[in-house]
C-alpha positions in Angstrom: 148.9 67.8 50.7 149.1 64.3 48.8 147.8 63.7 45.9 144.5 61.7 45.4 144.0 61.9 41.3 142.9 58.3 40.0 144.8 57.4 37.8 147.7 59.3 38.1 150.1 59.3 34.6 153.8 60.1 35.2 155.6 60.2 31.5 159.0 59.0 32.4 162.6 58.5 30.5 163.3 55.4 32.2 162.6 53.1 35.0 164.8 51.2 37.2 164.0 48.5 39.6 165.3 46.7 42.7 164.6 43.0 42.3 164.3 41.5 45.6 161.1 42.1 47.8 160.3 44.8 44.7 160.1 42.0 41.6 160.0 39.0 43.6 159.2 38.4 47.4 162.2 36.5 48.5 162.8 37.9 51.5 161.8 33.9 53.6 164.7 32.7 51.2 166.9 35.0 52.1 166.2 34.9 55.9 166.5 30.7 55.5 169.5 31.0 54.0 171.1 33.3 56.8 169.5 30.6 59.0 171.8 28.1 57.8 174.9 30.5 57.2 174.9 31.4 61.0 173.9 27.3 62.0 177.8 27.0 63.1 178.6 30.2 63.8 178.0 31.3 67.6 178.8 34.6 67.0 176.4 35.4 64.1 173.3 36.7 65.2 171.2 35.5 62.0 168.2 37.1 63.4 169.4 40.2 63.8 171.2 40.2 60.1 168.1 39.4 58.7 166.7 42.5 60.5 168.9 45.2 59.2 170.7 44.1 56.1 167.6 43.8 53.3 168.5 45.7 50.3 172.4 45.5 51.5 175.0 43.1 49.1 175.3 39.9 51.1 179.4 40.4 50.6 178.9 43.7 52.7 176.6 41.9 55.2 179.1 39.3 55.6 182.0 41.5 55.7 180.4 43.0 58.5 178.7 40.4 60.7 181.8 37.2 59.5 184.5 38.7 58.1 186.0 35.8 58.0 184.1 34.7 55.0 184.0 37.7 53.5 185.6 36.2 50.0 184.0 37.5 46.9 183.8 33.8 45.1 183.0 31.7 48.2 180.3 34.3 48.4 179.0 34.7 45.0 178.8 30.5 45.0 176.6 30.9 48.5 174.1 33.2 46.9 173.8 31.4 43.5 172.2 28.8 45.3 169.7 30.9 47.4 166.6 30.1 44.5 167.4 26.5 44.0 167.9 25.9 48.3 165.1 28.0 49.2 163.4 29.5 46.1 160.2 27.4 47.4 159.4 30.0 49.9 159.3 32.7 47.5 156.9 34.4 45.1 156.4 37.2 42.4 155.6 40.5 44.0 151.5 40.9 42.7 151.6 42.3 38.9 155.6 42.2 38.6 155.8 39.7 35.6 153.1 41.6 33.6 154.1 45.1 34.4 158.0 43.8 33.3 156.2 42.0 30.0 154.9 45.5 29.3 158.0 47.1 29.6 159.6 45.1 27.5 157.3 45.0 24.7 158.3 48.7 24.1 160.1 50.0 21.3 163.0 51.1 23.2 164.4 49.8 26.1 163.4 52.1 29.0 164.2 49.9 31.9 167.3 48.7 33.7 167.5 46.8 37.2 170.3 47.5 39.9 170.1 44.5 42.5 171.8 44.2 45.8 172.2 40.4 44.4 174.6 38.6 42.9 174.3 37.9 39.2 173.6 34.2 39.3 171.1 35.0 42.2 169.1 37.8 40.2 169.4 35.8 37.1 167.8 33.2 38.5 164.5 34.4 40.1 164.5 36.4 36.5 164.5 32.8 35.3 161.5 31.5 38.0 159.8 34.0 36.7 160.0 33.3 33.4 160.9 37.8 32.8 163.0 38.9 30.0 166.1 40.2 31.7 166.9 44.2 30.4 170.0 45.0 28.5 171.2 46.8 31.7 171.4 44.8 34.7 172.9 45.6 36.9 174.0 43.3 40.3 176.0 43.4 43.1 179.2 41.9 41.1 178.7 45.1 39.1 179.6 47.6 41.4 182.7 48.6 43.9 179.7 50.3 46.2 176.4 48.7 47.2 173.0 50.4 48.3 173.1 52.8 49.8 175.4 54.4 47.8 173.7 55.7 44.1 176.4 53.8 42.5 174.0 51.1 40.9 171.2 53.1 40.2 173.2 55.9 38.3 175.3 52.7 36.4 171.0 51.8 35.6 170.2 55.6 34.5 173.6 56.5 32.7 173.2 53.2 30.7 169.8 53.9 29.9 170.9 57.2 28.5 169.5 59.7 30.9 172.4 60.6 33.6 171.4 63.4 36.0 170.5 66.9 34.4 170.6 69.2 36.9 170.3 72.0 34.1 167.2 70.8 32.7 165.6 67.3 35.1 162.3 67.3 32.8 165.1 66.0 30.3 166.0 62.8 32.7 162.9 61.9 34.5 163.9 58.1 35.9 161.9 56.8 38.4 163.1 53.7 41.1 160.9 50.9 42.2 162.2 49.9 45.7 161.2 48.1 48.6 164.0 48.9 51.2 165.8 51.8 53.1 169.3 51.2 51.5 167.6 51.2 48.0 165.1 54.0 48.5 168.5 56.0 50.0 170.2 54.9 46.9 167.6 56.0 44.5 167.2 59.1 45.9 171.1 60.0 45.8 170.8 58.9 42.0 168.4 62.1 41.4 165.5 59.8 41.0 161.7 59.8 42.4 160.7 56.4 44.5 158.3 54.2 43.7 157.5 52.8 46.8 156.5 49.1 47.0 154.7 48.4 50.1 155.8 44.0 50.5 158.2 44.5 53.0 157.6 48.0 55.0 154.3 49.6 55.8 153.1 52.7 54.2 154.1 55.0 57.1 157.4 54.0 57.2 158.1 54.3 53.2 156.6 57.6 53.8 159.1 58.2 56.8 161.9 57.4 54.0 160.8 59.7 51.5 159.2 57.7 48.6 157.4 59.8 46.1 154.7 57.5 45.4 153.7 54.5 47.0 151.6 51.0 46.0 151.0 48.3 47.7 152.3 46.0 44.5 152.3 46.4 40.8 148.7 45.2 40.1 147.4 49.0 39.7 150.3 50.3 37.4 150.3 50.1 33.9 152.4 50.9 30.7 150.7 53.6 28.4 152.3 54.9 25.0 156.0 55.3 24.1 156.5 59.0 22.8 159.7 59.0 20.4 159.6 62.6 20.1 160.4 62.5 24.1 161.3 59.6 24.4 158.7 59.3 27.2 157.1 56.6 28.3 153.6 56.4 30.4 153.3 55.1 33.6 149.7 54.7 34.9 148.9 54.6 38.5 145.2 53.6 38.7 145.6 52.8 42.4 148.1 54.2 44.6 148.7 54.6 48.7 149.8 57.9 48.9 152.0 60.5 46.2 153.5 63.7 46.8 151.4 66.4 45.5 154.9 67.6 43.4 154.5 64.6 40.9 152.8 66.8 39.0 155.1 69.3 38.4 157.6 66.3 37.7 
């Protein structure tokens, strides 16, 4: 049975967060920028790119769909210019910038980010936003393998200090705030539970992909107390869709 506690407090060793349609709703950036990419390109169905690759590296989408192009520099300059092109069309996710704020106004840094973006791209809606950026973050320049693979959330979590315990998991507890399937997969393959963020799927379908808790934004979480004796920090859930009735036991 899912849970239905209000609030709901999960202490946690660390968080780590997607940034696209998790931070920042840029998903109508990204789809007008594939728009154009495809423009003289008969054979690229934009459409159907924009369809299936959110949360995916745009190198490994273009690898894919225009191999051609596929060159890590030509790419990494396309992206870079996504927020100053198209940024216009895109917003923060509903209590991102104050939930980050929080986070970072701990005394220990217990957050990291692990983007499907490239560095100037992530750096830049961080910048929109006006958001400290963590000491960990990590992009899509940062990694050999994108989402879904757990290579950038376990860079995120091993950074952080808390790399999979399998002996003892109340000694690791790292949570994920995703949006998408490749991230959510991703997450889960790093050993850590999902918070679901309801911007760009619907609630049945995050619960289809196995997220362990699920908002509809960050309005209704908050940052409680640090604990330096666990190194725990609070998360408080005063709203939520839908949780698995194991948090608890977390």
């Amino acid at each position: 049975m899912p849970l239905t506690t209000k609030p709901l407090s999960l202490k946690i060793n660390a968080a780590l967060f997607d940034v696209d349609g998790t931070i920042i709703i840029s998903q109508p950036a990204i789809a007008a920028f594939w728009r154009d990419f495809g423009k003289d390109k008969p054979y690229f169905d934009a459409e159907h790119v924009i369809h299936i690759s959110h949360g995916w590296r745009t190198y490994d989408a273009i690898a894919k769909f225009a191999p051609d192009f596929a060159d890590e520099e030509y790419v990494n300059k396309l992206e870079g210019e996504i927020p100053e092109k198209y940024g216009e069309h895109s917003i923060e996710v509903p209590g991102a910038v104050k939930l980050c704020n929080a986070l970072n106004a701990l005394p220990k840094e217990k957050w990291a980010v692990a983007t499907s973006g490239t560095r100037d791209m992530a750096k830049k809606w961080f910048d929109i936003l006006k958001i400290q950026r963590p000491e960990y973050f990590i992009t899509a320049n940062d990694v050999k393998q994108g989402k879904p693979h757990p290579e950038p959330y376990l860079k995120g979590r091993n950074g952080l200090g808390f790399p999979i315990n399998e002996q003892d998991p109340s000694k690791s507890k790292v949570v994920v705030f995703e949006d998408a399937p490749a991230g959510i997969a991703a997450g889960k393959a790093a050993g850590c539970k999902i918070v679901g963020i309801a911007t760009t799927f619907d609630l049945d379908f995050l619960k289809e992909k196995g997220c362990d808790i699920i908002v509809k934004n960050h309005e209704s979480i908050r940052v409680g107390e640090y604990n330096a004796e666990t190194d725990e920090v609070e998360l408080i859930f005063d709203d939520y869709l839908y949780a698995k009735d194991d948090l608890l036991k977390w």
